[in-house]
C-alpha positions in Angstrom: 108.2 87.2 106.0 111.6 85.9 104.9 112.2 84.5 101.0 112.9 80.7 101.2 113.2 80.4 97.4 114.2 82.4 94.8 117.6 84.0 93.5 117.2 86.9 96.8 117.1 85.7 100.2 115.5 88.7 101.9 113.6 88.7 105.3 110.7 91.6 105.3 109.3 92.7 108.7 105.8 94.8 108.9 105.0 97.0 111.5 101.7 98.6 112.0 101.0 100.9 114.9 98.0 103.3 115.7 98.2 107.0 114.0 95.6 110.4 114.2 95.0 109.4 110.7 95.1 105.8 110.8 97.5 103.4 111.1 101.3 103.6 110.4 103.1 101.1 108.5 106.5 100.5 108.9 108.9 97.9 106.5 112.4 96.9 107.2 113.9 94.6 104.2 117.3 92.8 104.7 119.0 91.1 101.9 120.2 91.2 98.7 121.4 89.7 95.7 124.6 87.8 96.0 127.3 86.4 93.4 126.1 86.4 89.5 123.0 88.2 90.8 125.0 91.6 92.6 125.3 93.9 89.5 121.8 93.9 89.2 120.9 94.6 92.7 119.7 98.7 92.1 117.5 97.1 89.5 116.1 94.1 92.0 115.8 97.6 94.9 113.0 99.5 92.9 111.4 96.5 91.8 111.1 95.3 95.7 109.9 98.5 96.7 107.4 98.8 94.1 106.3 95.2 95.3 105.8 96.2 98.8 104.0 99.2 97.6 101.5 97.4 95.4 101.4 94.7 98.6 100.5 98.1 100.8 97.9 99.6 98.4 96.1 96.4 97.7 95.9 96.2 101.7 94.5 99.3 102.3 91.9 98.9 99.4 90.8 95.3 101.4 90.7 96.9 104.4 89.0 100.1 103.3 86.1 97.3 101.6 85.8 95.7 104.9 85.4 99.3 107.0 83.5 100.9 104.3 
């Protein structure tokens, strides 16, 4: 996935492989905030990762309705 608007260009890669308790999900983010936008780049890190967990959890609950 990579950000084509926005004030953080970022490119996110998912990777899912198999695991004995499911599947495995790894996510690489590059990026960052840039010029006016750089002091505030811890704050921009949590709220990214809280994004892709939210993103993960509402996968797994879609997934888990469609096994289930």
């Amino acid at each position: 996935m990579v950000s084509v608007a926005g004030p953080v260009p970022m490119q996110v890669t998912y990777a899912f492989d198999p695991h004995a308790d499911g599947t495995l999900a790894r996510i690489r983010v590059r990026g960052g905030p840039g010029g006016v936008y750089r002091p505030a780049a811890p704050i921009m890190a949590r709220h990214v990762r809280s994004n892709i967990g939210k993103d993960l959890r509402d996968l797994e609950r879609r997934l888990m309705e469609h096994t289930g």
